[in-house]
C-alpha positions, 0 to 999 in steps of 0.5 A: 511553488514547487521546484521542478527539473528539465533537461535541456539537450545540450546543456543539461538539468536546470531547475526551476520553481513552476506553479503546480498548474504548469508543471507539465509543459516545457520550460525554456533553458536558461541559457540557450531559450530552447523548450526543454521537456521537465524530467523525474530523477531517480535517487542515486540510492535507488540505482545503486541498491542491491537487486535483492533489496530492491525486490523486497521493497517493490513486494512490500510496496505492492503489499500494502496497497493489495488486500490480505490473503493469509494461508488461507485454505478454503474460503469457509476459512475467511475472518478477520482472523483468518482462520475458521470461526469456531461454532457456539457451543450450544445446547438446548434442553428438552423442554427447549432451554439453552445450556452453555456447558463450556461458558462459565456458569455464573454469567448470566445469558441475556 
């Protein structure tokens, strides 16, 4: 069972180990028995990190989960590389056989 935070009104956090299932509904304070709401701390790191940093961590977040845009021109321009694909260098003879003057002429064309 995981252990969660409440805040009572008057006395303040306590903590308590709930089962998953009940992690949303009030809990009762220990020492006054009133229906406390669970609460999310946040890491005193966070509260005192610069804002600069803070926005460079929020941005990198917000990166992973977004697809990939690159500096992209034109969508002509979309790959996996992201840049254009370059045209297969390609010619035909005239009686229709394909010749590859930029391949290396000892591979064989399958």
């Amino acid at each position: 069972m995981p252990l969660y935070d409440y805040k009572c009104a008057e006395h303040g956090l306590f903590h308590q180990l709930v089962e998953v299932a009940d992690a949303g509904e009030a809990r009762a304070c220990p020492t006054c028995a009133t229906l406390c709401a669970r609460v999310i701390l946040v890491a005193p790191t966070v509260l005192e990190m610069a804002p600069q940093r803070r926005a460079a961590f929020e941005r990198n977040e917000r990166a992973a989960h977004e697809p990939r845009r690159g500096n992209l021109h034109s969508e002509k321009e979309q790959g996996c590389c992201h840049h254009a694909k370059a045209k297969p260098k390609v010619f035909y003879t005239a009686d229709g056989k394909k010749m590859f003057p930029s391949a290396r002429p000892w591979m064989i064309s399958h």
